[in-house]
N, C-alpha and C positions, 0 to 999 in steps of 0.2 A: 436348261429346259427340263432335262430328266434329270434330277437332281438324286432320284433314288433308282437309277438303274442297276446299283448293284445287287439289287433283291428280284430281280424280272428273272424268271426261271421257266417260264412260256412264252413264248410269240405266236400269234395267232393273227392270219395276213389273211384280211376277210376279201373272199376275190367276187369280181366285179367293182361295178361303178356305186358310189355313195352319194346322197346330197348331203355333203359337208356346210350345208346349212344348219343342220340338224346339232342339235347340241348335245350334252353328256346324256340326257334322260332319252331323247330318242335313240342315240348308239348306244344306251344299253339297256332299251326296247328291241332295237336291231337283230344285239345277240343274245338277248333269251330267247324272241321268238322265232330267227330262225335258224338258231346253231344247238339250240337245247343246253346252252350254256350260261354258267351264274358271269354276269358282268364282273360282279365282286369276288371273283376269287382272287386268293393273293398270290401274287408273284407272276399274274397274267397280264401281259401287255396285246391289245386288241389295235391293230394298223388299219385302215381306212384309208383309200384314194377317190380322188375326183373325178369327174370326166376327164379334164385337161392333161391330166396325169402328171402336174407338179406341183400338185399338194397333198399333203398326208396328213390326217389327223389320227391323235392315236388316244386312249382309252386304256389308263390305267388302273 
């Protein structure tokens, strides 16, 4: 799955609840607007949970 975790040198654990409906372009609409942060930076892994709290999407 993370095939290239050896280059992740951020984790950023976005807290509350997400609708993991949302695909790549919404979660990184999410966090430009509301972390003030480039989706695309390198080495930045972005974690997302559900309501349920046993799923996690992540955004790399």
């Amino acid at each position: 799955m993370l095939f290239e975790a050896h280059g992740i040198s951020k984790f950023v654990v976005v807290c509350g609840y997400t609708d993991l409906r949302k695909g790549v372009d919404g979660l990184s609409q999410l966090v430009e607007g509301t972390y003030n942060t480039s989706p695309f930076e390198e080495g930045t892994l972005f974690l997302f949970y559900g309501r349920r709290g046993d799923r996690i999407k992540a955004l790399l």
